[in-house]
C-alpha positions, 0 to 999 in steps of 0.5 A, a space after each residue: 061215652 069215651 068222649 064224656 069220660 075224657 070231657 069229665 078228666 079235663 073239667 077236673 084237671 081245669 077245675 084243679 089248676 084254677 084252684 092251685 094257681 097253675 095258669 099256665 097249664 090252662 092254655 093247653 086245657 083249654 086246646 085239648 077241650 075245643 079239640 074234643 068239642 066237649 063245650 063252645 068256645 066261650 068258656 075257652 075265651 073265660 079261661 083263657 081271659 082269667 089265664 092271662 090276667 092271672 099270669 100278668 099280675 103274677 108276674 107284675 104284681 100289685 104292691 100294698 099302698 099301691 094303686 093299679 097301673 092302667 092299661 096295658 097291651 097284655 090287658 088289652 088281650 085279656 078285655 077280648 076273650 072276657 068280652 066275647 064270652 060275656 056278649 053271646 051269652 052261651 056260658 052257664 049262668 055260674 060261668 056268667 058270673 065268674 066273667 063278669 066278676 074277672 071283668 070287674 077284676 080287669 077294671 080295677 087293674 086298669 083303674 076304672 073303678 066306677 066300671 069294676 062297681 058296674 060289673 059288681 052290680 050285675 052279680 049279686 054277691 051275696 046269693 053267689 053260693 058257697 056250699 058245694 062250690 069248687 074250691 077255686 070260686 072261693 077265691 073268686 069271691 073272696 077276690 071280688 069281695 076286695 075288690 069292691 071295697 078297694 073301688 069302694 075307696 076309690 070312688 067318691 060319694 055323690 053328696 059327701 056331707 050326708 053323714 049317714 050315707 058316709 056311715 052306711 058307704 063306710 059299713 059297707 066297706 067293712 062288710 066287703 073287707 070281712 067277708 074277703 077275709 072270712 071266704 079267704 080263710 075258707 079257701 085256703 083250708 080247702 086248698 091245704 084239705 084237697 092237696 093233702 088228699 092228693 097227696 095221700 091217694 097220688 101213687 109214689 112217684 117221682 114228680 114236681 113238689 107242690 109248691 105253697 099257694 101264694 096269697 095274692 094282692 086281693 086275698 091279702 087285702 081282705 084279709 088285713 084291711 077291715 082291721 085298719 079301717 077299724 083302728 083308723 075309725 078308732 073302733 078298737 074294740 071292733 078290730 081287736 075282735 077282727 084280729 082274735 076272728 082271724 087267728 082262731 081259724 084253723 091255720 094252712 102253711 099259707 097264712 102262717 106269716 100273716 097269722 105271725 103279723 097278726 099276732 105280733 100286731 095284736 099283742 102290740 095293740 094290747 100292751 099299748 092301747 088296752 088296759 086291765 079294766 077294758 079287757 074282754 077275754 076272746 070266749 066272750 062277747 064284746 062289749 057294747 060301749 067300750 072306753 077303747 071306742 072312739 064314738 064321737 069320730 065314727 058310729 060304732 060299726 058291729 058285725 050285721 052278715 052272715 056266710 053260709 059256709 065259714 072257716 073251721 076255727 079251733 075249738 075244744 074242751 081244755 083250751 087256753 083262753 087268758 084272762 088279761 090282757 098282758 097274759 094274752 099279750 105274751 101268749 100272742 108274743 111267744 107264738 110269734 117269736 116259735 115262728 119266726 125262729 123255726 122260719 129264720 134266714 140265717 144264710 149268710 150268702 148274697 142271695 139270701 140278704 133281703 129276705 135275711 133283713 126281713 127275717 131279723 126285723 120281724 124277729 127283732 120286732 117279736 123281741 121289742 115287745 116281749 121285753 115290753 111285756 115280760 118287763 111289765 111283769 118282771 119276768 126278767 129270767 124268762 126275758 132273758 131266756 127268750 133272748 138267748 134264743 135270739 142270738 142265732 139272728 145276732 151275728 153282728 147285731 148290736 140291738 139284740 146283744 144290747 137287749 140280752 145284756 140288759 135282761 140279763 142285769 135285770 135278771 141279776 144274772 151280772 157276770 152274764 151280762 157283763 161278758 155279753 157287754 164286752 161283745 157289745 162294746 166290740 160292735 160299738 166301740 165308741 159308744 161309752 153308755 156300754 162301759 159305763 154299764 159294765 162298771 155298775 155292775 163290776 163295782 155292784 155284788 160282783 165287786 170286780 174292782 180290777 175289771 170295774 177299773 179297766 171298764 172306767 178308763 176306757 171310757 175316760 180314755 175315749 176323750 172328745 169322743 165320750 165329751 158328756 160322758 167323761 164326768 160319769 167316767 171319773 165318777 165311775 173310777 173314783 167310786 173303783 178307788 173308794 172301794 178299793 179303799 174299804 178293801 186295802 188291808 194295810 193304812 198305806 195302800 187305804 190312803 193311797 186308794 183314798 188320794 185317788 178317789 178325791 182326785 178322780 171325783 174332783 175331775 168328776 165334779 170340774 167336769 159336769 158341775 151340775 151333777 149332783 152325784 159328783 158332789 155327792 161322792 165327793 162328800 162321802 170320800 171325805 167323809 170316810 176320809 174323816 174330813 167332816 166340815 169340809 164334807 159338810 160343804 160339799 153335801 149341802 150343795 148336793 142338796 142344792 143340785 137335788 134337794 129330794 136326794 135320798 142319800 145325800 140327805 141321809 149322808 147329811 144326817 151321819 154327818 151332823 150325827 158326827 159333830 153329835 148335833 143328834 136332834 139336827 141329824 133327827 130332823 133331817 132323817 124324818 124329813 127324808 122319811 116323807 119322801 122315802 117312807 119306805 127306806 130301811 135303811 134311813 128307817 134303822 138310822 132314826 131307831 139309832 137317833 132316837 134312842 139317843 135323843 127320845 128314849 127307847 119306846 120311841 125307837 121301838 115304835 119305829 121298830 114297829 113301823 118298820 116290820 109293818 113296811 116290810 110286810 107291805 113290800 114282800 106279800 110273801 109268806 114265811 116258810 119258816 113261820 109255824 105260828 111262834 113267830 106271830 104270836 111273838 111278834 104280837 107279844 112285842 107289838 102289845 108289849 111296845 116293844 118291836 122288831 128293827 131292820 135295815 135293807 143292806 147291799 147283799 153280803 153286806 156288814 149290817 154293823 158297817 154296811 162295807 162290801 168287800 171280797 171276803 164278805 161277798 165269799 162268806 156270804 156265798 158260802 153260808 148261802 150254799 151251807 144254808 140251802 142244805 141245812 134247810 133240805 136236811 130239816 125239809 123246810 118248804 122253799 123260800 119264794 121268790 127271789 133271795 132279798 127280801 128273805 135277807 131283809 127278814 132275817 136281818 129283822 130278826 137279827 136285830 130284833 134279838 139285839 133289842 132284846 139282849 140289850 133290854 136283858 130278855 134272854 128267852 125273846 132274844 133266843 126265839 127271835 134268832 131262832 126265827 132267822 135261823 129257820 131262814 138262813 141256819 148257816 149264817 154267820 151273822 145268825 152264829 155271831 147273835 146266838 153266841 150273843 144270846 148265850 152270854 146273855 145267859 151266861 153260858 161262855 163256853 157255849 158263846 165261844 163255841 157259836 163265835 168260833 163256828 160264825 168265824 169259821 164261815 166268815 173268818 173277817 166279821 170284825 164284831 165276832 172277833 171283837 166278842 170271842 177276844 173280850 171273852 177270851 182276854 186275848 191280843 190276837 185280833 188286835 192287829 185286824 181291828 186297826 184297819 177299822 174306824 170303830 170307836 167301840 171295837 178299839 175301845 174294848 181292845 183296850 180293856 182287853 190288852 192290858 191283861 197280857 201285858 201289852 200296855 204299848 199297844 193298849 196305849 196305841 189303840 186308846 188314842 186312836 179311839 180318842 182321834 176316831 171318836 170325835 168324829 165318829 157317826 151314829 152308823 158308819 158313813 160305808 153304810 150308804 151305798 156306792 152305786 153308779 
């Protein structure tokens, strides 16, 4: 009786470690066993013989894409003890199995594949059961499983050229492969299931910690072979239903860096080789007939087996199951990258520097292609976000900084990006792209022309280093100087700025001929500089280097617009229509022509056209819409009478298209004044970014100005009304509803809104040009001397005399007489200047 108990301890002691992995436990078992004569000596010899070839590829492990190295003394050892279990034949009929499946096991490592497949032959695999099994024969059988098909591999066919014996040898293959893997994930669940009950009921004491069980060679393989035997046959659709198989089996510690594989492969396959049209979500069955499906190389294999046991795969009722493939993408994606961030090497130490460059390529992996799947959404706020979390692999890592600077500009997030550049630039000093970046957004919305300038030397200062990249160097400084130019308040400091732009986009031009962009902004300094032919000259070879140049093409139109060649200009803005139909700004030039050239119903028209454009770009809803707006909108378009708009640079003039310092402020400030005023009145929330409800409200704005020009006082105040409803504290909405209140006569109520618009924007040129004419005084006369507006110094001329300053009113007349002959329908500043 004491026997049979001792007997039943050791049994389940053996039992435990072959499911664990303890091998080196087994000897000593195996001595204790023959010492209480519990068994013969041939399940000695198998466990003995398991043992050592267990101990032996532990400790030579066979790598993926490697073949087995032949035999070996050890080996030799491990053929005895399985070859005298095997020949008396005393083992029980399960134990018999389990010799000859670690013999074919032996016969693989030792390249003998046409043996391995002889042993197999002698075991039928399939009526091997798995209910009720002990957790370490599992593994067997999912061992042998891989291990016939990789001999399978190896063994070529007796008559290759029969196609359909090819197609039977190559499901079979697969079958070997997708039961490893499905019996694999079986085994491991059981092994995490019996430790956590071990641990549970073992009492509290000091003890080794069990360590994670190790996938192994053979499980490894059957878990991610049948995948990429898929792909390799070009059966997506098969090997896309493999990856999903594997990822819903409920998870052990073991698998969690082959799921992250799995995941992060399966999100790649979906992004690059699945579209919208061939997606299935996994809740559903595949189709039959796919387009992913490459039939004319392989048959199409379908799963033809069933398993008596299979791994418990996660399942209940409010579970997320996406609908397309990019959503399922990023969900795949965002798991990934929650894992590779809770497992990241971060240790800097000698020691840790292999398994820190594994940790970092599979994270940078993870990022490539959120960015990929995010940017295809433009979810750039999210991209970034998740790269921000990345910055704990980023010491001294330039492609995770790059990455971050570059979702943070996609993101509009400028300053951000640019002090993450300059970390760039200090990992890669010599590469000039990095300033080059930084000076397109200093010189953008953030207008840090100091910083923009310093960026730009930078990159001409690197010399033969920088060779093809001086050009945008000169380029990028000259534009620093053009706007430094719009900003300089004193003629002086304006020249002087404007000297040393020409120069540097003359360098720019010497130095990359072929660069139309050189040329371009070579034109456009001169035509700010009111040098017209010789800007003419220039812009016409622009147009040579890049004939479909939008601005170029649009600057040629203000160009013969300012010779008053309007019919030529017209021509030239509608042909650059049917490439950019789209443009509004080119859209409000052609209003501004053809109300010269064709009369105002056409202009209408084209006011017509335009809000019809923006409706299509922006499919978002007004939130400030109650109905009013349609309706008047709808009235006009019945009347022929429409709306006009322009996009502009963001806290841009839309008289001038200037950006400057006190206009980006202003903007800031009627921004935040806005966002209250519409909390207080509990307005819903505009969606989406910010831009496209500007472009509405300049819309509106100009729409207000159609009819204040037509006389219609009651339409003018509703559709100012309407940007109001949108930005109430702008000053360009104050400035329109002081012009509606002249229209009605009301000068005291005009004076009032233009005093409160110059309040927010105390620089807005047409509010000062209004509140002087209405107030017939010389105040602002000084600032209007700094512009080129014909309009605006010929209205201070009427308004001088009236205190008696006829020497300035003398002044600013022949100023207007110099500036009006060359004078564009719309400021050549509207065009913007963009690296």
């Amino acid at each position: 009786m004491t026997a049979r108990k001792s007997g039943s301890r050791l049994e389940t002691e053996i039992e435990r470690c072959r499911s664990e992995g303890q091998w080196d436990k087994i000897a000593e078992l195996v001595r204790q066993m023959s010492a209480k004569l519990i068994s013969n000596d041939d399940l000695g010899e198998l466990l003995l013989g398991e043992a050592k070839l267990q101990q032996y590829l532990k400790e030579n492990p066979i790598k993926q894409g490697a073949s087995p190295r032949g035999p070996r003394p050890r080996l030799q050892e491990v053929r005895k003890h399985l070859t005298a279990a095997l020949d008396r034949g005393n083992l029980k009929p399960e134990y018999m199995q389990e010799a000859s499946l670690i013999m074919a096991k032996l016969c693989y490592v030792e390249v003998d594949y046409r043996e391995a497949l002889n042993q197999y032959s002698r075991v039928n695999l399939d009526e091997m059961q798995l209910v009720g099994a002990p957790v370490y024969r599992l593994s067997m059988i999912a061992e042998a499983y891989a291990t016939k098909g990789l001999c399978l591999e190896k063994v070529p066919m007796a008559s290759p050229s029969l196609s359909n014996r090819n197609a039977d040898r190559d499901q079979e293959i697969i079958t070997c492969y997708e039961k490893s893997g499905d019996i694999a994930l079986l085994y491991l669940q059981e092994v995490e299931k019996a430790l956590s009950v071990g641990i549970q009921n073992r009492s509290p004491k000091p003890g080794p910690v069990t360590q994670d069980q190790e996938l192994g060679y053979f499980l490894e393989t059957g878990l991610q072979r049948a995948h990429v035997i898929h792909f390799k046959n070009g059966n997506l659709t098969r090997g896309v239903s493999r990856f999903r198989e594997i990822l819903r089996a409920v998870e052990t510690r073991t698998t969690q860096n082959l799921r992250m594989t799995i995941a992060r492969q399966l999100a790649e396959i979906l992004l690059r080789g699945m579209c919208e049209q061939s997606y299935w979500n996994p809740l559903e069955d595949p189709p039959h007939h796919s387009p992913l499906d490459d039939l004319l190389r392989h048959p199409l294999h379908t799963k033809d087996y069933a398993l008596s046991r299979r791994p418990r795969i996660y399942s209940g009722e409010n579970l997320f199951c996406p609908q397309e493939n990019t959503e399922e993408a990023l969900l795949l994606l965002l798991i990934s990258e929650s894992m590779a961030n809770r497992d990241a090497v971060l240790s800097r130490i000698p020691e840790h520097n292999n398994d820190r460059i594994i940790s970092l390529q599979s994270a940078s992996l993870v990022y490539d292609l959120l960015t990929i799947a995010l940017g295809r959404r433009g979810q750039y706020e999210m991209l970034s976000e998740c790269l921000e979390r990345a910055m704990k692999f980023a010491f001294e890592e330039f492609h995770l900084w790059f990455q971050l600077a570059l979702s943070l500009m996609a993101a509009g997030k400028s300053a951000r990006a640019v002090k993450v550049l300059k970390e760039c630039m200090r990992l890669k000093p010599d590469n000039p792209t990095i300033p080059l970046l930084a000076v397109k957004l200093c010189i953008g919305n953030l207008h840090w022309l100091e910083e923009g300038e310093r960026f730009a030397k930078i990159v001409i200062d690197m010399g033969e280093k920088a060779a093809e990249f001086r050009a945008k160097g000169y380029l990028a400084i000259g534009l620093v100087y053009s706007l430094k130019a719009t900003d300089a308040s004193l003629r002086g400091m304006q020249e002087e700025y404007q000297k040393k732009a020409l120069s540097a986009f003359q360098r720019a031009q010497s130095l990359s001929p072929t660069d139309h962009l050189a040329v371009f902004y070579l034109a456009l300094q001169l035509a700010v500089s009111r040098q017209i032919p010789e800007a003419l000259g220039y812009v016409r070879q622009a147009l040579q280097l890049q004939g479909d140049d939008v601005h170029s093409l649009h600057l040629l139109a203000l160009l013969l617009s300012a010779q008053k060649h309007y019919h030529d200009a017209l021509n030239i803005i509608e042909m650059a229509l049917s490439e950019y139909p789209e443009n509004f700004i080119l859209l409000f030039t052609k209003v501004k022509l053809e109300t010269l050239c064709r009369g105002p119903e056409e202009a209408l028209l084209s006011c017509k056209r335009m809000l019809q454009i923006w409706k299509s770009c922006y499919n978002l809803t007004n939130p400030s819409d109650s109905g009013r707006g349609s309706s008047l909108l709808d009235r006009a378009v019945a009347d022929r009478r429409q709306l006009n708009a322009m996009t502009l640079p963001d806290f841009s003039d839309p008289e001038t298209g200037s950006i400057h310092a006190t206009s980006i402020a202003a903007s800031r400030v009627e921004q935040a004044l806005s966002e209250v005023a519409s909390s207080l009145q509990s307005s819903a929330p505009k969606q989406g970014p910010l831009h496209p409800w500007m472009t509405l409200a300049q819309i509106w704005l100009h729409a207000a100005e159609v009819y204040i020009g037509m006389g219609k006082a009651a339409e003018a105040t509703a559709c100012t009304q309407e940007a109001a409803n949108l930005f109430p504290m702008s000053h360009n909405v104050l400035f329109m509803k002081g012009q509606v209140a002249e229209l009605r006569g009301n000068v005291d109520e005009a004076k009032r809104w233009y005093e409160e618009a110059l309040s927010i924007s105390p620089t807005h040129v047409k509010t000062m040009q209004r509140l002087n004419m209405l107030k017939a005084s010389y105040v602002y006369v000084t600032f209007f001397f700094q512009t080129n507006s014909i309009g605006v110094i010929l209205k201070i001329v009427l308004a001088s005399p009236t205190q008696g300053n006829d020497a300035a009113a003398t002044e600013c007349f022949l100023t207007a007489l110099e500036l009006e002959a060359s004078c564009p329908i719309l400021p050549f500043t509207i065009i913007p200047r963009t690296l």
